[in-house]
N, CA, C and O of each residue as an XYZ file, in Angstrom:
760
protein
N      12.862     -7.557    -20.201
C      12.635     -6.313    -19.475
C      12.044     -6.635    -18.099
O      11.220     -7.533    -17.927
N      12.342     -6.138    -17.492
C      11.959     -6.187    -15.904
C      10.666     -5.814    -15.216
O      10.280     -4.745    -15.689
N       9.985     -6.190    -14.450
C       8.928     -5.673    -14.174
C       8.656     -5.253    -12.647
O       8.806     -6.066    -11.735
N       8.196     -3.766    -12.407
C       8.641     -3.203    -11.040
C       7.412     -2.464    -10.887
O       6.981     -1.530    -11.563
N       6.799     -3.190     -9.626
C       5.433     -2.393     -8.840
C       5.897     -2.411     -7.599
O       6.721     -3.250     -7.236
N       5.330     -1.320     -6.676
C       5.460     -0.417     -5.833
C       4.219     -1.163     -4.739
O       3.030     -1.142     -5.059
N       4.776     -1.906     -3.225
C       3.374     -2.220     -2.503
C       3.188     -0.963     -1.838
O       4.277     -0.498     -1.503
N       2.044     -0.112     -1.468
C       1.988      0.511     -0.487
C       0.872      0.309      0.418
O      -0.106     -0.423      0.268
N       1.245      1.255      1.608
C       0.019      1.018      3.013
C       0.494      2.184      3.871
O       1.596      2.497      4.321
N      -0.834      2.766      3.944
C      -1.140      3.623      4.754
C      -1.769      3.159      6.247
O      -2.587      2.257      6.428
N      -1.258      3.886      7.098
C      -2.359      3.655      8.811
C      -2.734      5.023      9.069
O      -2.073      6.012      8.753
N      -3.944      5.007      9.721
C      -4.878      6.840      9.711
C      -4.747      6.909     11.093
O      -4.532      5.916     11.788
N      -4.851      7.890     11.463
C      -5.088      8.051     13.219
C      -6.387      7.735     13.130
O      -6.623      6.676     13.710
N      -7.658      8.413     12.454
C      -8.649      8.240     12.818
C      -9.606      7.683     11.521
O      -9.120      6.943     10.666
N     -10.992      8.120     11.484
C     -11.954      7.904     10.167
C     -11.842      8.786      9.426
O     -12.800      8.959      8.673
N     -10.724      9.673      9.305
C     -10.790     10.708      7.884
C      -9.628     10.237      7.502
O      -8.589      9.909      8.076
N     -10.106     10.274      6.135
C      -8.609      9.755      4.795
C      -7.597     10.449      5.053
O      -6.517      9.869      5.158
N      -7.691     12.157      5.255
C      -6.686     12.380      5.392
C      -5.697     12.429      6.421
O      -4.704     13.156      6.429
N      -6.040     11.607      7.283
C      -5.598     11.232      8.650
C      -4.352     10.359      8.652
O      -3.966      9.680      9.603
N      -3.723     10.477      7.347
C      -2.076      9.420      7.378
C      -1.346      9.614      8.547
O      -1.169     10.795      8.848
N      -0.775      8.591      9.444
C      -0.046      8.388     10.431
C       1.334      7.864     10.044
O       2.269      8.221     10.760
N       1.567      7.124      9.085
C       2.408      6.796      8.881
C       2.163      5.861      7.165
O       1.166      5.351      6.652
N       3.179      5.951      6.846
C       3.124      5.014      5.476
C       4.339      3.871      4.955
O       5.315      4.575      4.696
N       4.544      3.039      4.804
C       5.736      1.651      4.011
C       5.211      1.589      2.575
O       4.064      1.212      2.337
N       6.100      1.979      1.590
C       6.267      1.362      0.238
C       7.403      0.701      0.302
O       8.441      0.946      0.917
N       7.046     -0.313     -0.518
C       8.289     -1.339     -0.759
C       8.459     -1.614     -2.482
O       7.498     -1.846     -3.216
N       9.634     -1.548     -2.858
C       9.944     -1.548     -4.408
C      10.034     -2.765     -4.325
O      10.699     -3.327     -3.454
N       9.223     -3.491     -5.432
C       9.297     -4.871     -6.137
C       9.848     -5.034     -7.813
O       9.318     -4.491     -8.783
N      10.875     -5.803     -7.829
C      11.516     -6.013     -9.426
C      11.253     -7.312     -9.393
O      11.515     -7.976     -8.390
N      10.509     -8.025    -10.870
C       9.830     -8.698    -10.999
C       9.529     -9.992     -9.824
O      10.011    -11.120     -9.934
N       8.572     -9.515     -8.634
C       8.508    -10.558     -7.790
C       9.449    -10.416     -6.457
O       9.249    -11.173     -5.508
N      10.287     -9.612     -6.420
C      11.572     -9.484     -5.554
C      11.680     -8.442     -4.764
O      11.817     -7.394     -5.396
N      11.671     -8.326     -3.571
C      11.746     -7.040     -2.639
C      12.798     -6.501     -3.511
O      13.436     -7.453     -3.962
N      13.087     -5.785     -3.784
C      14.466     -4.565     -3.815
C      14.520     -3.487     -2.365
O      15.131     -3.872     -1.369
N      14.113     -2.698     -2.375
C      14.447     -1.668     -0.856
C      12.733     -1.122     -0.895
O      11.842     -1.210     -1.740
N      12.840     -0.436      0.695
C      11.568     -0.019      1.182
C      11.984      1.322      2.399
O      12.947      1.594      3.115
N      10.532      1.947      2.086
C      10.629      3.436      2.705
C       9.910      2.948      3.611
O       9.415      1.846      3.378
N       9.499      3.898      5.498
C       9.170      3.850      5.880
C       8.840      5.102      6.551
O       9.682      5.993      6.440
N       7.980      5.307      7.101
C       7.760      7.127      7.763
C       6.517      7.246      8.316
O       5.414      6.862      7.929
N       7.065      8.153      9.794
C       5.349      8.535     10.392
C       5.037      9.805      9.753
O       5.819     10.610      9.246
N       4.317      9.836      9.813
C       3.486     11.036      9.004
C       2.119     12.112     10.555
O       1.101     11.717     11.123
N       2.588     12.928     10.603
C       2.292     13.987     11.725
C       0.757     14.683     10.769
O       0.728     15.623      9.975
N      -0.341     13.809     11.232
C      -1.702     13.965     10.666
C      -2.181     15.355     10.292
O      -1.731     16.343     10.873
N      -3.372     15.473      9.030
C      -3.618     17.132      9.437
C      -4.552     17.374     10.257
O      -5.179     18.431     10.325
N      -4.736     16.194     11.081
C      -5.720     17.005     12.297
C      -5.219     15.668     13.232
O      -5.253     14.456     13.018
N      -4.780     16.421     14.276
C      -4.040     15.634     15.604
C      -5.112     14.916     16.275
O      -4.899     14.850     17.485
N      -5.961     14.474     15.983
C      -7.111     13.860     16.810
C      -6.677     12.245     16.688
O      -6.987     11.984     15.526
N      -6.110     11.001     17.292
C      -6.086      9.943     17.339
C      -7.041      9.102     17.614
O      -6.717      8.693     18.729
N      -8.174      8.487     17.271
C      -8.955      7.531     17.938
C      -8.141      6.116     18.596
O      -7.353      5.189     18.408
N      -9.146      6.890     19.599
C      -8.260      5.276     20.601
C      -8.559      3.846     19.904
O      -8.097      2.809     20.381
N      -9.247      3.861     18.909
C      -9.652      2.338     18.545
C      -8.531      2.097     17.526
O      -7.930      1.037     17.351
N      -8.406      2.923     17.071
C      -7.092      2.681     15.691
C      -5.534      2.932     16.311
O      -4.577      2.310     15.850
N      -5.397      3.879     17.369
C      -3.865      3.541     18.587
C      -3.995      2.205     18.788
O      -2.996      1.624     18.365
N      -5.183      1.126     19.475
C      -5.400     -0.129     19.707
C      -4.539     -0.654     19.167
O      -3.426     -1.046     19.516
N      -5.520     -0.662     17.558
C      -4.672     -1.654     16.274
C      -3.561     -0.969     15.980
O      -2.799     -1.935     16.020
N      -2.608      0.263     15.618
C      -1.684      0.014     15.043
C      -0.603      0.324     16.105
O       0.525     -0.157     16.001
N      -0.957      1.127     17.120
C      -0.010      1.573     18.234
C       1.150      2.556     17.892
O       2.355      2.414     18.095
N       0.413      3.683     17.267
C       1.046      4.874     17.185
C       0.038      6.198     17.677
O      -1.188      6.305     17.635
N       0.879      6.953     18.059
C      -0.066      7.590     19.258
C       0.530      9.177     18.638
O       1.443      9.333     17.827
N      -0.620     10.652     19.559
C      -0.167     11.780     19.140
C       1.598     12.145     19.650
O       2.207     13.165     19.326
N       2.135     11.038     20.486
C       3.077     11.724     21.039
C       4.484     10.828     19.927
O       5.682     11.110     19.963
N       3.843      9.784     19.065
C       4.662      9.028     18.137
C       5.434     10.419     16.806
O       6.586     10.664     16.448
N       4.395     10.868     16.531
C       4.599     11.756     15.636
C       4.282     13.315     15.150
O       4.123     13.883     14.069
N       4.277     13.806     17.000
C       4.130     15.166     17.049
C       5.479     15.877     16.506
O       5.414     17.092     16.316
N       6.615     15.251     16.262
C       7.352     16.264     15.757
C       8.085     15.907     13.902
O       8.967     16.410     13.206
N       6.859     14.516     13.725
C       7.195     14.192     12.478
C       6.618     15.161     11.357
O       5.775     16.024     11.599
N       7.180     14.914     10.072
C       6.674     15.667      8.896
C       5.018     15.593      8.830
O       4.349     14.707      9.361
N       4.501     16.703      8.070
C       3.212     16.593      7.426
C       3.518     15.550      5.882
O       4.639     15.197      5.514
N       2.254     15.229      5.200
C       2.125     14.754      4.515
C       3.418     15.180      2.729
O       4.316     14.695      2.040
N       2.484     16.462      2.894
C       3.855     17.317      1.453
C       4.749     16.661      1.820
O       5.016     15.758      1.027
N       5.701     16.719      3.182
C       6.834     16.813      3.135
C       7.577     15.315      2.897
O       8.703     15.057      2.470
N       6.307     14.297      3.422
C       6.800     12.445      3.497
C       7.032     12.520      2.024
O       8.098     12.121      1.553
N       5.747     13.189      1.008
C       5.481     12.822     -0.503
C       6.410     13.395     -0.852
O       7.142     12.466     -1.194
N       6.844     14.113     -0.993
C       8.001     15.421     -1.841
C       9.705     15.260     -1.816
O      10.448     15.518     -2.763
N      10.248     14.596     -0.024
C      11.209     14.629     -0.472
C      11.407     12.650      0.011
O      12.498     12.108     -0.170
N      10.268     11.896      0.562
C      10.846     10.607      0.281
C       9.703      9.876     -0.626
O      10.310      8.869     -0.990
N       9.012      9.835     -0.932
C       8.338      8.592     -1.600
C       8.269      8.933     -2.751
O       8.396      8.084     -3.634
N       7.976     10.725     -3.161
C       7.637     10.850     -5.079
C       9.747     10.276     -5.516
O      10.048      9.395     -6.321
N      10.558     10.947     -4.855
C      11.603     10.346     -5.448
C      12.107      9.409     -5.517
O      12.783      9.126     -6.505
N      11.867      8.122     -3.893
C      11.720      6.761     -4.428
C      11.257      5.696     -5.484
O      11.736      4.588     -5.724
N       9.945      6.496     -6.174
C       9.353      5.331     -7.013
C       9.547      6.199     -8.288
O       9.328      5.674     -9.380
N       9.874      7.265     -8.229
C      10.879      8.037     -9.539
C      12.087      7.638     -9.560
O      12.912      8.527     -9.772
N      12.466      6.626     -9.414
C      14.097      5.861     -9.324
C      14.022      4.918    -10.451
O      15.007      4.471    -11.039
N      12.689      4.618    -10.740
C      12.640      3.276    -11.300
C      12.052      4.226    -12.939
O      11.468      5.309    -12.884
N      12.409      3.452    -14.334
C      11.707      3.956    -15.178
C      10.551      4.072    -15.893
O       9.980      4.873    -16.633
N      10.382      2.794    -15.328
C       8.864      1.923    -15.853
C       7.594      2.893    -15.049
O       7.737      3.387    -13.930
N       6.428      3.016    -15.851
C       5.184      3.156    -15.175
C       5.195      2.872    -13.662
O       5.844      1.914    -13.240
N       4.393      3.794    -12.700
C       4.667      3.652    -11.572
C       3.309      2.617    -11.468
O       2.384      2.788    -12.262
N       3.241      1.438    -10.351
C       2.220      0.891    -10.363
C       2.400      0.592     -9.022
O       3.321     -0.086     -8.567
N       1.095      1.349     -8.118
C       1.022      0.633     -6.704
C       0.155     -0.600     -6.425
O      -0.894     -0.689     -7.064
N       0.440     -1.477     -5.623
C      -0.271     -2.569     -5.553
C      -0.324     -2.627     -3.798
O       0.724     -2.779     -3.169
N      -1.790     -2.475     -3.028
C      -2.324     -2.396     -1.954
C      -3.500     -2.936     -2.077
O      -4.372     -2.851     -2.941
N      -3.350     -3.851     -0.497
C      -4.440     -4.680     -0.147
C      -5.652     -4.078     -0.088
O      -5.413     -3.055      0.552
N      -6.844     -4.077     -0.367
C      -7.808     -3.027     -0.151
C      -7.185     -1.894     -0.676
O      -6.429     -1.310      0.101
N      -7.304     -1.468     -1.727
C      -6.387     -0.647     -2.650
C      -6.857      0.592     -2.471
O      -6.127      1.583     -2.441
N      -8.855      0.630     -2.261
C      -9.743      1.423     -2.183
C      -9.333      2.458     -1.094
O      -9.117      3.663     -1.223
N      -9.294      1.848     -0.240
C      -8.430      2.666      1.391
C      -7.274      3.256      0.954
O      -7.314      4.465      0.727
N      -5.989      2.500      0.746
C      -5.133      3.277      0.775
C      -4.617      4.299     -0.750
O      -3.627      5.023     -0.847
N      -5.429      4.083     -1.538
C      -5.788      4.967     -2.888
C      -6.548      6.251     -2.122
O      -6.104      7.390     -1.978
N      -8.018      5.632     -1.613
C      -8.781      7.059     -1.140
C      -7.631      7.653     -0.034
O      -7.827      8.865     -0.129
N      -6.615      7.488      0.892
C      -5.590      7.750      1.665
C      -4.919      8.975      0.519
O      -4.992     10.203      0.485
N      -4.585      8.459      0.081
C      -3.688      9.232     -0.917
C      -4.462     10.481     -1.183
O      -4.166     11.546     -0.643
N      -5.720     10.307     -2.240
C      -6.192     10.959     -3.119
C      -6.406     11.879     -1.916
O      -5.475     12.683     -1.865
N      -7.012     12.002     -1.239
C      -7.475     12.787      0.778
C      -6.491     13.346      0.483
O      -6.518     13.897     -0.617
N      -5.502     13.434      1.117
C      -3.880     13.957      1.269
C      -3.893     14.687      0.406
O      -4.398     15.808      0.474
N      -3.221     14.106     -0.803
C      -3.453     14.893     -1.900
C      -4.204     16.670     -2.253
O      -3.711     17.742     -2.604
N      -5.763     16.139     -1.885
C      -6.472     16.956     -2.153
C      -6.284     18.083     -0.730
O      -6.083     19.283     -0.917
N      -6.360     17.639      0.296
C      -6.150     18.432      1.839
C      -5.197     19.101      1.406
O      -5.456     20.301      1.497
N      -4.201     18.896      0.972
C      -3.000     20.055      0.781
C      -3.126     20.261     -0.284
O      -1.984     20.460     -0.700
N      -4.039     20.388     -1.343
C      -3.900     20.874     -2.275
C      -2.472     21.029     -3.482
O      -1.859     21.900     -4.098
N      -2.492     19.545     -3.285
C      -1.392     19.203     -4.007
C      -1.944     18.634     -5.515
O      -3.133     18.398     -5.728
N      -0.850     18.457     -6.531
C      -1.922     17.658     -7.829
C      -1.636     15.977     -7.509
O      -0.716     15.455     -6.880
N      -2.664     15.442     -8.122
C      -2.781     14.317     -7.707
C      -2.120     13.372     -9.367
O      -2.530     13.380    -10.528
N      -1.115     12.758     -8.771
C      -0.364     12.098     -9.689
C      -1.233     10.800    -10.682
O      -1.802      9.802    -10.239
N      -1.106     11.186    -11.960
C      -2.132      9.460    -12.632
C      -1.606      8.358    -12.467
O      -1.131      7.841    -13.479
N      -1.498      7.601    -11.151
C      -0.883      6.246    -10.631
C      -2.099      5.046    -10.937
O      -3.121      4.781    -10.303
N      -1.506      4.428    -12.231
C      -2.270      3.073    -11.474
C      -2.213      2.077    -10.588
O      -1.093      1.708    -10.235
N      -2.997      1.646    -10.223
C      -3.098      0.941     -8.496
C      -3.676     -0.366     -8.856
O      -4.779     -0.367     -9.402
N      -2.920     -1.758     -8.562
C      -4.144     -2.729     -8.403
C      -4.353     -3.293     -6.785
O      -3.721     -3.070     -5.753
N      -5.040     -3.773     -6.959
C      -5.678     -4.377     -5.433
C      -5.882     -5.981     -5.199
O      -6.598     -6.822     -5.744
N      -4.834     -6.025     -4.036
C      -4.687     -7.529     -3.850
C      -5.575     -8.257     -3.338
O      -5.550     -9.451     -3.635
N      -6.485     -7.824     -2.539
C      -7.905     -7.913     -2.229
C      -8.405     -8.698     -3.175
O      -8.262     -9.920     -3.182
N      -9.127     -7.931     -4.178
C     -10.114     -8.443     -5.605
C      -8.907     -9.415     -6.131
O      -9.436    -10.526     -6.095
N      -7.544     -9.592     -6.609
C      -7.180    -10.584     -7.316
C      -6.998    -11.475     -6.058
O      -7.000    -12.580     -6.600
N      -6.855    -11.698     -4.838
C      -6.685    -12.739     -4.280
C      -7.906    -13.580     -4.349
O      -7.956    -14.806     -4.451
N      -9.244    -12.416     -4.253
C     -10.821    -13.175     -4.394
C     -10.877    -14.101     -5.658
O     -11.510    -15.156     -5.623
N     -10.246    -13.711     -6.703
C     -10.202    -14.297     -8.000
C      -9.090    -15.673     -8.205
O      -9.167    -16.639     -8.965
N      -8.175    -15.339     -7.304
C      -7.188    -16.288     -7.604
C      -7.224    -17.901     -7.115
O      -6.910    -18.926     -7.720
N      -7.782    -17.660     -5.658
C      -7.702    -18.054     -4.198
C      -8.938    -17.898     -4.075
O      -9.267    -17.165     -3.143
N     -10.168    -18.555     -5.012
C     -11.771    -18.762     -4.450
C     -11.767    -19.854     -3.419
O     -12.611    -19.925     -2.525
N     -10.858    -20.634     -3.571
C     -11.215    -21.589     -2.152
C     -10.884    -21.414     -1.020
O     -11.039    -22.296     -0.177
N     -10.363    -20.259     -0.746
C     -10.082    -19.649      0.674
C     -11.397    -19.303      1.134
O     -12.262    -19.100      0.282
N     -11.635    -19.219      2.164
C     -12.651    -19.012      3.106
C     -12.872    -17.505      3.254
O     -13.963    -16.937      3.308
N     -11.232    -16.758      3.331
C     -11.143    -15.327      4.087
C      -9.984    -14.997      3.018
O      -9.413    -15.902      2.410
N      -9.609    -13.318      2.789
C      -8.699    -13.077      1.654
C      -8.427    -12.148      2.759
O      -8.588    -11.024      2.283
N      -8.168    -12.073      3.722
C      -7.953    -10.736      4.629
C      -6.392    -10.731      4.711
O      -5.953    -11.853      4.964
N      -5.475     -9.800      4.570
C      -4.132     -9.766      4.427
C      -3.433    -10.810      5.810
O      -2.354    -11.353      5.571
N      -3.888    -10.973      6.782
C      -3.598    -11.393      8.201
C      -3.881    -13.365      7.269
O      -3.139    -14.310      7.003
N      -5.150    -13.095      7.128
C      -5.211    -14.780      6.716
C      -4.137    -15.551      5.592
O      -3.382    -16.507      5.772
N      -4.357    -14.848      4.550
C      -3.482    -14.996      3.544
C      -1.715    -14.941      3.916
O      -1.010    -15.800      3.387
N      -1.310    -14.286      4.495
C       0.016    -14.213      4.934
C       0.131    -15.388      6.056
O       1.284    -15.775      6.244
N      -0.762    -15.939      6.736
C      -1.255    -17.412      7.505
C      -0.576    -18.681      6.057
O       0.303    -19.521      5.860
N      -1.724    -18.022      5.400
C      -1.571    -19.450      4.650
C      -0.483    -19.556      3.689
O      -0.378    -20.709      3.270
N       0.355    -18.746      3.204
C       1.537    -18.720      2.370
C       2.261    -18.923      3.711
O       3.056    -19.712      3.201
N       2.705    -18.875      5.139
C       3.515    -18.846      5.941
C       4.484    -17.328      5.277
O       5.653    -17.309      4.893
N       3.718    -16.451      5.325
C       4.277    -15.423      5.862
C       4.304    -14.361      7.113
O       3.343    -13.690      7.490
N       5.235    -14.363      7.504
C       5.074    -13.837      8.874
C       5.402    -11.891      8.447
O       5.879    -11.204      7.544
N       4.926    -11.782      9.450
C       4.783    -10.010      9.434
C       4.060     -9.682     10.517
O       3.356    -10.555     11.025
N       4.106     -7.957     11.246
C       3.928     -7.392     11.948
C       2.566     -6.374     11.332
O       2.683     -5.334     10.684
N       0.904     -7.252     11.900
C      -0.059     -6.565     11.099
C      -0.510     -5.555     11.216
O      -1.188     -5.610     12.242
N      -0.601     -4.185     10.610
C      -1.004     -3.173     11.309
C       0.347     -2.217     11.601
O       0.463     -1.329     12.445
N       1.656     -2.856     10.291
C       3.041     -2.180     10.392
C       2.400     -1.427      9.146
O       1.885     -2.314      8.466
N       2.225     -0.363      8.620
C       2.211     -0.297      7.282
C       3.431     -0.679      6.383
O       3.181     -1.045      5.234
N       4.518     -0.634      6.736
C       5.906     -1.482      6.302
C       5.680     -2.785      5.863
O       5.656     -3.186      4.700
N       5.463     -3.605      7.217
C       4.983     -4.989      6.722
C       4.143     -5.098      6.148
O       4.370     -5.895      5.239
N       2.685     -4.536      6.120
C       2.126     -4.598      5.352
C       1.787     -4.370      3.960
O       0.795     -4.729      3.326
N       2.278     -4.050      3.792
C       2.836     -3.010      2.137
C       4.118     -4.290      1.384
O       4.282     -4.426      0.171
N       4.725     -4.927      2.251
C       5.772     -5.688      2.060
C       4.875     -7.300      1.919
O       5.186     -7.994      0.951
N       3.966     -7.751      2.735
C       3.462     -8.543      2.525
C       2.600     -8.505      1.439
O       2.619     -9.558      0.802
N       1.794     -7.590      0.977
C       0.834     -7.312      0.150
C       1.848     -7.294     -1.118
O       1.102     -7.282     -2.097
N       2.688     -7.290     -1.397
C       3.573     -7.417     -2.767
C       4.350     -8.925     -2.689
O       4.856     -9.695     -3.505
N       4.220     -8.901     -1.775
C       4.454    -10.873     -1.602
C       3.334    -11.398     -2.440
O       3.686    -11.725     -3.574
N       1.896    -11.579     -2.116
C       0.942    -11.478     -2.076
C       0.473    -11.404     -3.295
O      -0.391    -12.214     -3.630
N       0.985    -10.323     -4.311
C       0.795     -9.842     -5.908
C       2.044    -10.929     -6.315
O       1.440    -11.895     -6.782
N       3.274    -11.176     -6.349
C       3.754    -12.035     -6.772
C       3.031    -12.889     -6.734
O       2.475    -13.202     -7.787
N       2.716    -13.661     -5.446
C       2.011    -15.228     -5.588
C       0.767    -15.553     -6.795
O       0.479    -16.514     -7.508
N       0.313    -14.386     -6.607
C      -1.135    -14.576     -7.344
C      -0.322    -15.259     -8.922
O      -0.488    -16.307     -9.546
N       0.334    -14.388     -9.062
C       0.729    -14.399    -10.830
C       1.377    -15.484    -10.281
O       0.664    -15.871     -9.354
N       2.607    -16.351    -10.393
C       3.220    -17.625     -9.816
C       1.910    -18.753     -9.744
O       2.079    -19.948     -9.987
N       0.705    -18.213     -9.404
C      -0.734    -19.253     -9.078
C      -1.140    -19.506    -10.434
O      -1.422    -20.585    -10.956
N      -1.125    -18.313    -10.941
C      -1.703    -17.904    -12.520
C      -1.009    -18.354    -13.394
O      -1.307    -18.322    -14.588
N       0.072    -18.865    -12.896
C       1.547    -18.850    -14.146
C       1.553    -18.145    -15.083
O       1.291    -18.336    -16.270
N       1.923    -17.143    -14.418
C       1.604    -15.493    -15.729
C       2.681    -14.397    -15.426
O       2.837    -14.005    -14.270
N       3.180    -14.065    -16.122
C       4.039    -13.176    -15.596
C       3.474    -11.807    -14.769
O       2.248    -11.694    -14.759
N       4.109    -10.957    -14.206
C       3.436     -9.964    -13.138
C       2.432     -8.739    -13.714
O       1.868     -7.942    -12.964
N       2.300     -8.733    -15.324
C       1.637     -7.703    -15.998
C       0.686     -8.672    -16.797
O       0.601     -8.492    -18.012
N       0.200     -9.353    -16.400
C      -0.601    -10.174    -17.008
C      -1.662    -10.860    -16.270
O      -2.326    -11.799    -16.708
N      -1.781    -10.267    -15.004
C      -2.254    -10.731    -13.543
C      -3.710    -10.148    -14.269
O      -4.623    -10.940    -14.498
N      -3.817     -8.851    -14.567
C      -5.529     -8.822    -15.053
C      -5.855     -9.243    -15.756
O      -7.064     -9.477    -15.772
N      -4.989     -9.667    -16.904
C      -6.412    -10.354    -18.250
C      -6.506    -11.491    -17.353
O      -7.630    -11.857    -17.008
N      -5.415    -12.134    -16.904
C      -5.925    -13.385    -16.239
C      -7.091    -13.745    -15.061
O      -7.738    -14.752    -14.775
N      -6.978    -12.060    -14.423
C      -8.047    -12.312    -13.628
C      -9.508    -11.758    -14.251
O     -10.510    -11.974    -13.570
N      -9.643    -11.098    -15.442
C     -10.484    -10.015    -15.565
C     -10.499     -9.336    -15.155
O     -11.471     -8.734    -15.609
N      -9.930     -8.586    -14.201
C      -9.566     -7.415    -13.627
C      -9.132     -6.237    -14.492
O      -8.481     -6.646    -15.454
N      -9.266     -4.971    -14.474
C      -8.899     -4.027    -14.995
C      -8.233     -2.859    -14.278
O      -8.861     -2.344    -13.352
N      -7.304     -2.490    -14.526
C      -6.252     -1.586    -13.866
C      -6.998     -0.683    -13.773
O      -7.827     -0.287    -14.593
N      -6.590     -0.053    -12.115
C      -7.267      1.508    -11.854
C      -6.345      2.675    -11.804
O      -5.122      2.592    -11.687
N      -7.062      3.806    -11.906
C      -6.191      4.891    -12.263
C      -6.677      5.865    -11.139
O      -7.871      6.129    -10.997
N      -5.420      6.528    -10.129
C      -5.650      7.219     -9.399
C      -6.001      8.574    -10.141
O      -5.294      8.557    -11.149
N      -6.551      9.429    -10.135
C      -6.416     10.685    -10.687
C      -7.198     11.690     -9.905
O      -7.200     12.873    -10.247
């Protein structure tokens, strides 16, 4: 049987969660890109901080005439990762961010919030990869020689499921077996 987790990554305009600018999920079958979504997302409050335009370089005039949030979730991403049959499982770097991203959204529009479990490549890279110095998605994609565009949520979402493969491949474990091996315990969005 096959095994299929979902990387995702969110970028905010500003310091509120519900500030999605844009989002990349990428479908993974055991270890293997399969296809990936991409989309700006037209914030619920148009305020951009110039420090986060800096880093990701999307601006109010990128996605003043893009969708709100409902509309990215509803007609591209809930039916993308409803393609697949298995348990939906997202796997994001700092999982905490782009989980609290979600759950924000979610709750701002008063939408229901789906029971997704999420793991975080963050904490298993800390576990996997103690002799690294730094587990920061930029370093780690250094040291596997993966190249990517940081601060794409695309690439990033795409690297960060690179990233969950390797660990298990480190572990020699297959891809659902990454927590007992790490002690880690699966989280549940709700």
């Amino acid at each position: 049987m096959s095994y299929t987790y979902y990387a995702i990554d969110f970028e905010t305009a500003n310091d509120y969660p519900n500030s999605a600018c844009s989002v990349g999920v990428v479908r993974f079958v055991d270890g293997i890109e399969q296809d990936s979504i991409y989309s700006l997302i037209k914030p619920a409050k148009m305020y951009f901080k110039p420090e986060f335009v800096d880093i990701h370089h999307i601006s109010y005039n990128d996605v003043r005439d893009k969708p709100y949030f409902p509309e990215v979730w509803q007609t591209m991403i809930e039916p993308f990762i409803r393609e697949s049959d298995s348990e939906t499982l997202f796997v994001a770097h700092n999982a905490k961010f782009d989980m609290g991203v979600l759950h924000a959204c979610f709750d701002y529009y008063g939408m229901p919030c789906s029971d997704f479990k999420y793991a975080c490549t963050l904490q298993i890279a800390r576990r996997v990869w103690k002799e690294l110095k730094c587990h920061k998605l930029t370093y780690l994609a250094e040291q596997f020689g993966i190249e990517y565009d940081a601060h794409n949520a695309l690439d990033d979402a795409r690297t960060c499921g690179k990233i969950y493969a390797l660990a298990a491949e480190k572990l020699e474990c297959n891809l659902d077996e990454i927590y007992k091996k790490t002690e880690l315990k699966p989280t549940f969005l709700s």
